[in-house]
C-alpha positions in Angstrom: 3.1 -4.7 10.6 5.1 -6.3 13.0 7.5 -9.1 13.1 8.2 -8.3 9.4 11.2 -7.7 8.0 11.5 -5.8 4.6 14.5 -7.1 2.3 16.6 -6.4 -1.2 16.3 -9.2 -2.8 19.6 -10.6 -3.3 19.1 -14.5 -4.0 17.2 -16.4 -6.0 15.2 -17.7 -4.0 13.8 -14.5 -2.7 13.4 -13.7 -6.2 11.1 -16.7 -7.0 9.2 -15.9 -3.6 8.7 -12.4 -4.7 7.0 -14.2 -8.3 5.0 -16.1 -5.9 3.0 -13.4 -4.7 3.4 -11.4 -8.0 1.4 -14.6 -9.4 -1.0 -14.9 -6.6 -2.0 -11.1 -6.4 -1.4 -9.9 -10.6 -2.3 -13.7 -12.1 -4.6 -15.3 -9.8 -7.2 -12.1 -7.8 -6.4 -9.9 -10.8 -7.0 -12.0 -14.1 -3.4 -10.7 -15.5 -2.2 -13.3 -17.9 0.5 -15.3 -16.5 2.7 -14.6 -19.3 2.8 -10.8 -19.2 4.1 -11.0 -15.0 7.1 -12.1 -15.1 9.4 -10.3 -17.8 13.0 -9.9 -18.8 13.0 -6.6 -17.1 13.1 -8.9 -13.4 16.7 -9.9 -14.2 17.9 -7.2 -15.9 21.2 -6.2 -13.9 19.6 -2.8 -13.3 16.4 -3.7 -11.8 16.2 -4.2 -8.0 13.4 -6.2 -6.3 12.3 -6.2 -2.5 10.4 -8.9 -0.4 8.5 -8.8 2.5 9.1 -11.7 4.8 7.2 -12.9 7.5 9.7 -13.3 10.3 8.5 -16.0 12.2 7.4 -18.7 9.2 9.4 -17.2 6.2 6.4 -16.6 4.1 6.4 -14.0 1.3 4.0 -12.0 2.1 4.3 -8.7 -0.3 6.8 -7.8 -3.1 8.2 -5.0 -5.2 10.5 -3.6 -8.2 12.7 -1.2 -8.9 13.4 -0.1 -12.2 16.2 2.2 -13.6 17.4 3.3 -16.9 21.2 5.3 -17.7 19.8 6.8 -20.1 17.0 8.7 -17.7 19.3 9.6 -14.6 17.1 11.2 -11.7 14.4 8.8 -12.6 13.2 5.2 -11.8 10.2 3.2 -11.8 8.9 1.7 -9.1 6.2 -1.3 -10.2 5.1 -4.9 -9.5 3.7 -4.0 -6.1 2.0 -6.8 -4.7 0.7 -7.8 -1.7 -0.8 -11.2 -0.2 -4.4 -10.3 0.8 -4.3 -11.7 4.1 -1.4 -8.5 5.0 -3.6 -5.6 3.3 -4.3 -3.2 5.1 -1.6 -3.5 7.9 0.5 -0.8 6.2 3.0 -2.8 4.9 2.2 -1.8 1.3 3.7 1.7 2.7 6.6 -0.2 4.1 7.5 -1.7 0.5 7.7 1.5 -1.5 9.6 3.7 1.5 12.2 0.5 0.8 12.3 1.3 -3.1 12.0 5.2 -2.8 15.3 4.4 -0.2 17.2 2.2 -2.7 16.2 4.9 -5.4 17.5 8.0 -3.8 20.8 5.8 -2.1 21.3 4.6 -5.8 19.7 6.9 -8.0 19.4 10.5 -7.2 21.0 13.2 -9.0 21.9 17.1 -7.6 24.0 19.2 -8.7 23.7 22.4 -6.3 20.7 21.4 -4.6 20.1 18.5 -2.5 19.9 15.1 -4.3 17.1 14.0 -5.6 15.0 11.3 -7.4 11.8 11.4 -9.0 10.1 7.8 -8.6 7.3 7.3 -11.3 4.9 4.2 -11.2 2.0 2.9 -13.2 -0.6 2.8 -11.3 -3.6 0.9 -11.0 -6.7 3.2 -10.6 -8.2 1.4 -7.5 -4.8 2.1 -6.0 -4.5 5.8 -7.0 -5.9 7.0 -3.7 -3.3 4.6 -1.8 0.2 6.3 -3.8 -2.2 9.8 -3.0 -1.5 9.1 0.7 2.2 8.3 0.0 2.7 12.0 -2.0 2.2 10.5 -5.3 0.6 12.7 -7.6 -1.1 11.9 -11.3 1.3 13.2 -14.2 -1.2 14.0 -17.1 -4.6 12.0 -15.9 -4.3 10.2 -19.3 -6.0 6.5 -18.3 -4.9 3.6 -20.3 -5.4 -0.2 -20.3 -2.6 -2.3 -19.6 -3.6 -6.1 -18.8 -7.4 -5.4 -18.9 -6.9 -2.9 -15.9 -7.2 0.8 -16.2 -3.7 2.6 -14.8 -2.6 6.0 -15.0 1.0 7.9 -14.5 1.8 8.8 -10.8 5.4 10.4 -9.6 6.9 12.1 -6.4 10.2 13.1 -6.1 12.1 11.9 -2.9 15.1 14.5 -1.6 17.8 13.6 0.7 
């Protein structure tokens, strides 16, 4: 998609754009209560979002997060992905995680002889398992589970330098 440009969020602002379409796609077209979207986990100091913005009005159009834990070096998950109907299917959905799976490996990977890598996991929504298929995700255990009334299951692909 064109005349987009893909960010870090770095401001809040951008932050509170990036809740906009969290609320619009999760909360509003999804039924997700409005409490459970926005968590402590989008401040914490280790979590990194990034926005989608379109460049000619400014709009939020599509948003995700970053997630990562010292205790689990070599791995991070990526979630919140969201984006504004009216960019589906333009390809930007791929532009948002190759952002994140850049930040995790820049920020995140781990190698000690080999190349560095990172192993990005994600919680994914069954009706958008065939769309992290296409992006080299693959299912972990095929264990379903419920989490806010949707089915999800466990996804991961490791990203090498």
């Amino acid at each position: 998609m064109s005349g987009v440009d893909v960010v870090r969020v770095t401001r809040r602002d951008q932050l509170e754009d990036a809740w906009t379409v969290r609320m619009e796609v999760f909360v509003g077209e999804q039924g997700v209560p409005a409490e459970e979207e926005v968590d402590d986990l989008d401040t914490a100091p280790t979590t990194t979002h990034v926005l989608a913005v379109d460049r000619a009005s400014g709009a939020p159009l599509g948003t995700g997060r970053l997630l990562a834990d010292p205790a689990h070096p070599g791995e991070v998950h990526l979630g919140r992905l969201a984006v504004r109907a009216a960019a589906r299917g333009t390809g930007l959905g791929a532009r948002l995680v190759v952002a994140i799976e850049a930040i995790a490996l820049a920020e995140h990977a781990v190698g000690d002889d080999g190349p560095l890598a990172v192993t990005v996991v994600l919680s994914a929504q069954e009706s958008a398992m065939g769309f992290y298929r296409r992006l080299g995700y693959e299912v972990r255990t095929g264990e379903r589970y419920l989490d806010a009334g949707i089915w999800h299951q466990d996804m991961a692909r490791t990203v090498t330098a």
